[in-house]
SERO-4910 file (N, C-alpha, C, O; in steps of 0.05 Angstrom, whole numbers):
BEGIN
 pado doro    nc1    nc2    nc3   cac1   cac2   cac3    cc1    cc2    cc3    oc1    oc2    oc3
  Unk    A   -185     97    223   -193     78    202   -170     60    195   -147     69    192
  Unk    A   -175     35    194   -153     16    183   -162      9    167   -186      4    167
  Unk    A   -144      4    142   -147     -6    114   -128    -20    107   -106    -20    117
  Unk    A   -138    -35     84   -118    -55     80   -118    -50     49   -133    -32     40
  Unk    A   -104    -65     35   -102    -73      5    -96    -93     -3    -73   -100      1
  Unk    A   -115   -113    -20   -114   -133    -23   -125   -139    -49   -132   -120    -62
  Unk    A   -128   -161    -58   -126   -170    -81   -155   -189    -79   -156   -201    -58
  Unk    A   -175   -193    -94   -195   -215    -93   -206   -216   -124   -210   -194   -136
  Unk    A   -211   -238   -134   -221   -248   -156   -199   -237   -173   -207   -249   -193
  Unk    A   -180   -225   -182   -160   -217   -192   -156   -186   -192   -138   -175   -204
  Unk    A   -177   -174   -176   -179   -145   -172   -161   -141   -149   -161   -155   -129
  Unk    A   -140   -113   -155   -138   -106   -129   -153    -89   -116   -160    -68   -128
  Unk    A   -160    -91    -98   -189    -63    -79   -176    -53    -54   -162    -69    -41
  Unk    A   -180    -24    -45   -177    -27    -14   -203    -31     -6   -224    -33    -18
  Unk    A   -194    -34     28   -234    -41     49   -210    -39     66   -186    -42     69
  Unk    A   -245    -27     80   -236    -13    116   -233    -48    134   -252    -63    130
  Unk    A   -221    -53    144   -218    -86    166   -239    -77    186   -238    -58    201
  Unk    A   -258    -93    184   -280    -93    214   -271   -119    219   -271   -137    202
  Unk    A   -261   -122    244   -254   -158    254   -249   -177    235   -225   -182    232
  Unk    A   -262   -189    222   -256   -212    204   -270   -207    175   -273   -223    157
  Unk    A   -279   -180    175   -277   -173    142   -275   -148    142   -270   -133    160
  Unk    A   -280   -143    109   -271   -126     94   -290   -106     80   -304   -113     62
  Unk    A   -291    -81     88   -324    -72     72   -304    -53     53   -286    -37     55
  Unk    A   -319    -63     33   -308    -56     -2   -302    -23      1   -319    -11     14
  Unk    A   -284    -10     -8   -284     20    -17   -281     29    -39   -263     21    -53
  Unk    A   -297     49    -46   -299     50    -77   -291     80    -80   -298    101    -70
  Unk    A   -271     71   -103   -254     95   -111   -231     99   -106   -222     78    -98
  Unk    A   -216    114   -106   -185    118   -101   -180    129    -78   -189    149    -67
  Unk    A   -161    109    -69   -149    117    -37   -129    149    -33   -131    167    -17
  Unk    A   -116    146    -51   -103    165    -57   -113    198    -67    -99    217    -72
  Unk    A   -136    196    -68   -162    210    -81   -193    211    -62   -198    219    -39
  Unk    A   -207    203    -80   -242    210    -67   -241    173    -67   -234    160    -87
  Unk    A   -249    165    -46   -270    143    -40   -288    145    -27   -287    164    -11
  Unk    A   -310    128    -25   -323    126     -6   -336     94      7   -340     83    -14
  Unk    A   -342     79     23   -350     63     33   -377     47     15   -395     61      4
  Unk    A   -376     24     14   -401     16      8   -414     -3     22   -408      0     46
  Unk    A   -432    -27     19   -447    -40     26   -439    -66     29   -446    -81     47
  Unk    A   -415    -73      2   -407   -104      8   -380   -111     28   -360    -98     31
  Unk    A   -385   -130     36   -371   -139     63   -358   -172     43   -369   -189     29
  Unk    A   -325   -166     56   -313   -192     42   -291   -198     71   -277   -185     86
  Unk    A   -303   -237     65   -284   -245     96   -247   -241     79   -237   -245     57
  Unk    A   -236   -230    109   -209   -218    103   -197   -265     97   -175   -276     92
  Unk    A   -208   -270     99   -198   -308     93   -192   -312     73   -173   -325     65
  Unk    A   -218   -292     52   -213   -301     24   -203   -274      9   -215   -265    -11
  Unk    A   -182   -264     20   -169   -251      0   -142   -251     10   -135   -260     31
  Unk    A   -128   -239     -8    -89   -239    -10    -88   -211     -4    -93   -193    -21
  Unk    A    -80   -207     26    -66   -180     44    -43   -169     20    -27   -186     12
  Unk    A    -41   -145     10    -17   -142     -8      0   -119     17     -7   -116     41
  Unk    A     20   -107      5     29    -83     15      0    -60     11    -21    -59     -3
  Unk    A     15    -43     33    -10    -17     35    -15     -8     10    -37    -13     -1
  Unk    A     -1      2      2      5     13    -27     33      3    -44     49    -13    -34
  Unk    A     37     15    -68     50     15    -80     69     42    -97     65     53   -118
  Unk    A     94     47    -72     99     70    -81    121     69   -104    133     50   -114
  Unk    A    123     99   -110    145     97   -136    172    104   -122    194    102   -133
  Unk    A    167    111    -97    202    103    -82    191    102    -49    168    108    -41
  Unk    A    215     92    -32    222     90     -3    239    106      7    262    103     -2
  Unk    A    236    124     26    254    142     37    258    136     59    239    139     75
  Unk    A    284    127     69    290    116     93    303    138    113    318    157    107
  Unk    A    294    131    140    309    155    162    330    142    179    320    132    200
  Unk    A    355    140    177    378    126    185    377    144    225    367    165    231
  Unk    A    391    126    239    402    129    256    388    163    274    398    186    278
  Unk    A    357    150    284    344    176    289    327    165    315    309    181    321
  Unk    A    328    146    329    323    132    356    343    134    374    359    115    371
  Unk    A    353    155    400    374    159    405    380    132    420    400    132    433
  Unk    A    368    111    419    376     85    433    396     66    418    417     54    425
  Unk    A    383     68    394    404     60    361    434     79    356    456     74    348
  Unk    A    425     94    363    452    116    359    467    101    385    480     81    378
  Unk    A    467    105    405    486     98    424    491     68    415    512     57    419
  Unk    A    473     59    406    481     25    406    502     27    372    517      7    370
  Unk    A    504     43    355    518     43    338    545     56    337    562     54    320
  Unk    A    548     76    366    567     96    374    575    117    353    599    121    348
  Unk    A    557    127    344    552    154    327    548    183    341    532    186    360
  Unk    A    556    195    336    544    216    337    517    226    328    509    220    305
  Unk    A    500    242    347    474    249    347    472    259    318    493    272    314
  Unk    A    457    259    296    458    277    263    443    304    279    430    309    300
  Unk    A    451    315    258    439    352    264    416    350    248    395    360    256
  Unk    A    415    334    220    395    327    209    396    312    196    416    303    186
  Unk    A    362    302    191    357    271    188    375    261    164    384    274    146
  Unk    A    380    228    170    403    215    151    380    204    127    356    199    130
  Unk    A    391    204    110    372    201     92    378    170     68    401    164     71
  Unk    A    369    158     56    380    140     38    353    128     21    332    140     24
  Unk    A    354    107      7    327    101     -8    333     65    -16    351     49    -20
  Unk    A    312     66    -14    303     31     -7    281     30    -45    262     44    -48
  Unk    A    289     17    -59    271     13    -88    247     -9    -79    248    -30    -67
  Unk    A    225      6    -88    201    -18    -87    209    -45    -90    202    -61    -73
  Unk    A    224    -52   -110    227    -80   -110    230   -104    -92    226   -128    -94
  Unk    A    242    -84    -71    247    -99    -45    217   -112    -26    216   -130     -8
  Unk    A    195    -95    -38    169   -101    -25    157   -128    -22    158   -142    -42
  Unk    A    142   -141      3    135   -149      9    114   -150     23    115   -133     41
  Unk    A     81   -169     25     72   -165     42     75   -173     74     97   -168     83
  Unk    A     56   -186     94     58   -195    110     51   -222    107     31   -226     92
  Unk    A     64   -247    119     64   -274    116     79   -279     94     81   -303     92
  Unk    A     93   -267     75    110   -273     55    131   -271     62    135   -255     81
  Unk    A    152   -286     49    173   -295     57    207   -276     55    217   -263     37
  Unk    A    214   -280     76    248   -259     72    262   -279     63    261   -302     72
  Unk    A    279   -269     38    295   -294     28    331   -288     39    342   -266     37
  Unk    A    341   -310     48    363   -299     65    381   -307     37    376   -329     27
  Unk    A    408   -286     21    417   -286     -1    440   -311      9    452   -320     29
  Unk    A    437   -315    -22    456   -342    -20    484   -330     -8    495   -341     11
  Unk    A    499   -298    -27    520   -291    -14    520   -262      6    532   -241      5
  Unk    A    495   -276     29    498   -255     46    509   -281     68    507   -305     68
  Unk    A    522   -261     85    537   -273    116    521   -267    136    515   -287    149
  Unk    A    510   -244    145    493   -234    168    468   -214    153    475   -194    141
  Unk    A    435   -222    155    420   -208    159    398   -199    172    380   -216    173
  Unk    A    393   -173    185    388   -162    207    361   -155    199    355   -145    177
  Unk    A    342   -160    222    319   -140    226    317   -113    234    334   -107    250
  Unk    A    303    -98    229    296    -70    236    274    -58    227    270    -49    205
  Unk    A    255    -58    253    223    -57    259    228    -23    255    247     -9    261
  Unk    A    199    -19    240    205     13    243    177     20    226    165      5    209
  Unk    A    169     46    234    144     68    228    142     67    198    163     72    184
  Unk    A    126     62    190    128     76    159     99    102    153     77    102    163
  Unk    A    109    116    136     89    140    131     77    126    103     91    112     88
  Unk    A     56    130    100     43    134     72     28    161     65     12    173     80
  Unk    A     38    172     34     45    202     28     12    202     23      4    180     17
  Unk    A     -5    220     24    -26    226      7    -22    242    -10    -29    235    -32
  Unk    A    -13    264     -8    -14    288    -29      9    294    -35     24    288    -16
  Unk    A     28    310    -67     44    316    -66     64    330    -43     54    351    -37
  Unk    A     77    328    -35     99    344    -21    126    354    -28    144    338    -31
  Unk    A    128    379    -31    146    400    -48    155    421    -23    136    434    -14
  Unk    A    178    426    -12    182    447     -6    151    451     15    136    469      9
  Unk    A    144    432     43    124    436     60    134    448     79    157    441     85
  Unk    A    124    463     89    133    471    129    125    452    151    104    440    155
  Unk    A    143    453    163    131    422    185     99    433    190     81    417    186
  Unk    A     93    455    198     69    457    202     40    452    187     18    461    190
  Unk    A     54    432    168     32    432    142     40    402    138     23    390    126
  Unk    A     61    389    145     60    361    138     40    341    146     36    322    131
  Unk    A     28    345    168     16    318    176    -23    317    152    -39    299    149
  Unk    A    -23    337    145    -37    344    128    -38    328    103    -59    323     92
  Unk    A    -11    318     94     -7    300     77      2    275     76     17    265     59
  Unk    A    -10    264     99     -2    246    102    -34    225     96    -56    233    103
  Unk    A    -30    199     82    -45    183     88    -53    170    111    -77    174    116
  Unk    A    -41    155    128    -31    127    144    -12    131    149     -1    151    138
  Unk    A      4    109    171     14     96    178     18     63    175      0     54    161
  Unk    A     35     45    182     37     27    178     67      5    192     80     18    209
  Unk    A     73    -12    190     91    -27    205    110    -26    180    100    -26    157
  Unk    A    149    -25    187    161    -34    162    191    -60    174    207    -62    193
  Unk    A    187    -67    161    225    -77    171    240    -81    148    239    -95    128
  Unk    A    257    -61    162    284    -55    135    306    -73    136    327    -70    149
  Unk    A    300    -91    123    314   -119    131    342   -111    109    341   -102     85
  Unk    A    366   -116    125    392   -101    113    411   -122    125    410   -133    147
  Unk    A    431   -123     99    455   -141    100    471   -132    110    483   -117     95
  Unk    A    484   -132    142    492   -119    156    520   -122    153    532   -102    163
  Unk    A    541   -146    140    564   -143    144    578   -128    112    601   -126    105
  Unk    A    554   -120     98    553   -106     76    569    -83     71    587    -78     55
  Unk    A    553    -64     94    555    -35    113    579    -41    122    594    -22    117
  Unk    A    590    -57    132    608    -56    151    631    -60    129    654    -55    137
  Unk    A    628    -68    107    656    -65     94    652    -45     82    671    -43     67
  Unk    A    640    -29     80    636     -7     64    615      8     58    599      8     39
  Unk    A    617     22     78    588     47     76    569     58     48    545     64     52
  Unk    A    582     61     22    574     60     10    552     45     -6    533     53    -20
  Unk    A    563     12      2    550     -5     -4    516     -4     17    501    -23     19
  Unk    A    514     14     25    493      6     45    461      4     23    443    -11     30
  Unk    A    457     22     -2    440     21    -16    438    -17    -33    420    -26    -48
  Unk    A    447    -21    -30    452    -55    -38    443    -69    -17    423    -84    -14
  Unk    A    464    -59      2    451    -82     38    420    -80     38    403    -96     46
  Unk    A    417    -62     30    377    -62     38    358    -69     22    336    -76     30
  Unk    A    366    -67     -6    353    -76    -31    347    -95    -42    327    -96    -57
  Unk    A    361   -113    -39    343   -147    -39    321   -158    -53    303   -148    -40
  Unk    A    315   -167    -64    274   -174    -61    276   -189    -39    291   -208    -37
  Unk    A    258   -179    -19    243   -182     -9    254   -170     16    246   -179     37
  Unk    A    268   -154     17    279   -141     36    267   -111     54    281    -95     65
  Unk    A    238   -112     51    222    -95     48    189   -109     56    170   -111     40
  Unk    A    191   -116     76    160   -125     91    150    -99    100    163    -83    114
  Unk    A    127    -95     93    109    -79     98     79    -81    101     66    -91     83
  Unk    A     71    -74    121     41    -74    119     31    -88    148     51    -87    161
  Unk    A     15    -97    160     -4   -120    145    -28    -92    132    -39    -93    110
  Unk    A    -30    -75    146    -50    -50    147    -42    -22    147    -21    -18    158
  Unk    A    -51     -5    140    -51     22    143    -72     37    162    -96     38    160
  Unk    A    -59     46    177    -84     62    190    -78     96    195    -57    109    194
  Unk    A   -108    106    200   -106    135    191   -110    149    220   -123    137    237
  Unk    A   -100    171    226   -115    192    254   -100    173    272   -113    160    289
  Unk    A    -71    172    271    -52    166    290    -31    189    301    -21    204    284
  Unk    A    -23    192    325      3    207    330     34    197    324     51    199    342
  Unk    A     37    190    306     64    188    301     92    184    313    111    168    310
  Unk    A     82    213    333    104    222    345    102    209    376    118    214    394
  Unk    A     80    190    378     82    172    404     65    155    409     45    155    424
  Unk    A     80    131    385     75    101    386     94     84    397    118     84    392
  Unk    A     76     60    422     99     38    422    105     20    397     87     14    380
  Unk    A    133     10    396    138      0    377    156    -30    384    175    -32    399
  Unk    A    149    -44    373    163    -79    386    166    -93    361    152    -96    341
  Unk    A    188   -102    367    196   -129    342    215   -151    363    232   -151    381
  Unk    A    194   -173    341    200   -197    361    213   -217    342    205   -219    319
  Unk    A    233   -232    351    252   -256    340    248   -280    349    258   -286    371
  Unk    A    228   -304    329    212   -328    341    206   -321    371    219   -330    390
  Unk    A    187   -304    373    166   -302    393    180   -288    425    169   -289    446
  Unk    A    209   -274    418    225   -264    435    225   -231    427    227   -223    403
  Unk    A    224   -214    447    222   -182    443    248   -175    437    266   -181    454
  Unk    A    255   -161    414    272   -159    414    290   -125    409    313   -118    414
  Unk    A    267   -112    399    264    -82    396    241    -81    419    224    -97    425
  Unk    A    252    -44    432    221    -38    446    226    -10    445    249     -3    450
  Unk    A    209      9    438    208     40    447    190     53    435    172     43    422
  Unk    A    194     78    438    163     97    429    183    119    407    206    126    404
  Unk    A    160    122    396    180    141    375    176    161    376    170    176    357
  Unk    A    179    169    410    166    194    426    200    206    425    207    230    424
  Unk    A    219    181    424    238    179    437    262    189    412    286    193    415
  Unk    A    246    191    388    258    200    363    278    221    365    280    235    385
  Unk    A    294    224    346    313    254    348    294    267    332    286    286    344
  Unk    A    285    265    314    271    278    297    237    264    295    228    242    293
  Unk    A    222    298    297    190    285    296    191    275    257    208    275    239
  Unk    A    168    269    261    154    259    229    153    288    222    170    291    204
  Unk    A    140    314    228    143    328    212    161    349    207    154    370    195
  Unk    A    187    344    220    213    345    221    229    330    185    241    336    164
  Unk    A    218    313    197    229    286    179    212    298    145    222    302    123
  Unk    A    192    299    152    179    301    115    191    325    105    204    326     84
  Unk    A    184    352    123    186    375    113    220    379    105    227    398     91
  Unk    A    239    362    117    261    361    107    273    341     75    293    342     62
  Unk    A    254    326     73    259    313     48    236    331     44    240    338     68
  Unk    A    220    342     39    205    350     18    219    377      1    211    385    -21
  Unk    A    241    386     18    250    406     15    280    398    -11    287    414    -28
  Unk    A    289    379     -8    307    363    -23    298    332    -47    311    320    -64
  Unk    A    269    328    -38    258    306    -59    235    308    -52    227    307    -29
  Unk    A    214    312    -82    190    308    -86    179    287    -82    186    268    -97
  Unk    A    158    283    -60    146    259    -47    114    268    -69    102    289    -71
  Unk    A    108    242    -80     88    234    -91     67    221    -80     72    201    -67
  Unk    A     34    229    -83     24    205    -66     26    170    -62     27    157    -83
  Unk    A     26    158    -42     25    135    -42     58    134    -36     65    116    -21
  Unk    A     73    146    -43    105    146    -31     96    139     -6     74    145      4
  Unk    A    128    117     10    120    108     35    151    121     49    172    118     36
  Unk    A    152    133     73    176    139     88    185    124    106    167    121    122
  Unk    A    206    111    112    206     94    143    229    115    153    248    126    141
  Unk    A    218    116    188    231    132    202    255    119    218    265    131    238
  Unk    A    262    103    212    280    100    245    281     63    251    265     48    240
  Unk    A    296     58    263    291     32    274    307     38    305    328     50    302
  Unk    A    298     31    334    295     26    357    328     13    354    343     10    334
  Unk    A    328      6    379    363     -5    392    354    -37    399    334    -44    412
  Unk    A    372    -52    388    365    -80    392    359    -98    366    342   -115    362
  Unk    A    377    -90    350    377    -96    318    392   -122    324    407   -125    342
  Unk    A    385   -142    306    402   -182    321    398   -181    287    384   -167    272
  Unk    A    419   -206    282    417   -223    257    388   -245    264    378   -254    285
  Unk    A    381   -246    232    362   -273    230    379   -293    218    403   -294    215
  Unk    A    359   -310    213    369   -329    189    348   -355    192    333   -360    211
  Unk    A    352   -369    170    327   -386    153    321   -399    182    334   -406    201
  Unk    A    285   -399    172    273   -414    195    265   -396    217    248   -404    233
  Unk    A    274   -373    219    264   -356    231    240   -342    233    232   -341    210
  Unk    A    222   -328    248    197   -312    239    216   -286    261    235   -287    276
  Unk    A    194   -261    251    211   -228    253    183   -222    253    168   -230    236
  Unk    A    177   -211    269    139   -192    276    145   -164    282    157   -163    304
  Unk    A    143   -143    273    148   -121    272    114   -106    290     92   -111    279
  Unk    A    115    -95    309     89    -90    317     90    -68    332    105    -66    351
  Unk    A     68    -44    320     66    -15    319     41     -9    330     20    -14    318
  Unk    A     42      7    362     15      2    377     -1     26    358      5     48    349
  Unk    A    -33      3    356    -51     13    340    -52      7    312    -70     13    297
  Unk    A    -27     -8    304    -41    -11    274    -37    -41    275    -58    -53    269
  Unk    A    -16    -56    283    -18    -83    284      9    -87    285     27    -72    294
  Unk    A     10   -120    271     32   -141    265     43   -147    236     29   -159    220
  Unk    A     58   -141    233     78   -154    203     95   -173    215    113   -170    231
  Unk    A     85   -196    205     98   -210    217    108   -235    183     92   -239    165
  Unk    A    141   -248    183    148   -263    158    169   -279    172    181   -272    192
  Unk    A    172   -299    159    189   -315    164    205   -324    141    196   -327    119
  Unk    A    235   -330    150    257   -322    137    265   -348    118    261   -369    132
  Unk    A    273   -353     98    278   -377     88    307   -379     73    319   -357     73
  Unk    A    316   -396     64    341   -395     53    333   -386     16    311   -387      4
  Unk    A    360   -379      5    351   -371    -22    339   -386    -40    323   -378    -56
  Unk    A    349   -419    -36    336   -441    -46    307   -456    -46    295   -471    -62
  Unk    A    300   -446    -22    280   -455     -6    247   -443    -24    225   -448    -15
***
């Protein structure tokens, strides 16, 4: 099932995407819904993010293609850090490149959407709580990091540093999707996240064990090898086989 969340007449609703519309769902995503009868063209409404979580849990340096391209050592376990909603964005909305940033980078990557609390799970119980899936790019101020590692919770935080979406989709394998991000219409990430150091339910059951994941919380796993600077005037398409395209284009702070 693919779903979207979007906004019409000043309501936000989710609906399942059939081709060029939207059949209404009634009730809580996060909860009991169920399907109904009215059908809305996806033209006349505003695509938002999937959801709206109360935090982002990011998975640093876990694509062994990124690792060698960063010359790290392999982690024993997953790197962990956190990205604030604020940074959120949908798809077609704009990355704002900061007036005092120097270099900022794309990085296409998986995102989880939580359904049910997670406390202390066993990997063998995670995928259980999972909503969806979805496309993310953790768009990060790269010469940020590079003066100082600490600073890296800043490099990523931004508004608007946080595209997500266009869709969520449900009854996917996680653990082996192609994954592509493209730089004005050039490939610029490619791999499967077969290719991961760590599976997804590797990855949850280890933050669940150190931070309480809430529903609608979103996780991003990883970003692929082939990370480039953007900058204004640019478009960045992040694209996750089976759920789609996030695709934004980059503008200056002024702009």
């Amino acid at each position: 099932m693919k779903i979207a969340r979007y906004r019409y007449e000043d309501r936000i609703q989710f609906g399942i995407v059939e081709d060029i519309m939207l059949r209404v769902l009634d009730g809580d995503i996060l909860g009991e819904f169920k399907e109904t009868d009215n059908l809305i063209p996806i033209s006349e409404v505003k695509i938002l993010t999937p959801v709206s979580p109360t935090k982002i849990i990011c998975v640093g340096q876990n694509y062994r293609g990124h690792i060698q391209e960063l010359g790290v050592p392999i982690p024993k376990e997953p790197v962990i850090f956190l990205k604030p909603p604020s940074c959120l964005i949908s798809s077609g909305e704009k990355i704002v490149f900061p007036a005092t940033a120097t270099r900022v980078d794309y990085e296409g990557e998986l995102a989880i959407v939580i359904k049910k609390s997670m406390n202390h799970i066993s990997e063998d119980q995670t995928l259980k709580h999972i909503l969806g899936y979805s496309c993310f790019n953790d768009v990060t101020e790269r010469d940020l990091v590079g003066k100082d590692p600490f600073l890296l919770t800043i490099a990523k935080s931004f508004d608007t540093f946080g595209p997500f979406g266009p869709y969520m989709v449900t009854d996917l394998d996680p653990d082996n999707l192609e994954l592509r991000t493209y730089l004005n219409g050039q490939l610029m990430q490619q791999d499967n996240t077969k290719n991961c150091v760590f599976s997804v339910s590797k990855i949850l059951s280890f933050i669940s064990r150190h931070i309480t994941l809430y529903p609608g919380d979103v996780v991003i796993t990883g970003t692929p090898k082939g990370i480039a600077p953007m900058k204004p005037g640019d478009v960045v398409e992040v694209e996750i086989e089976g759920i789609g395209k996030l695709s934004n284009r980059v503008v200056g702070a002024e702009s």
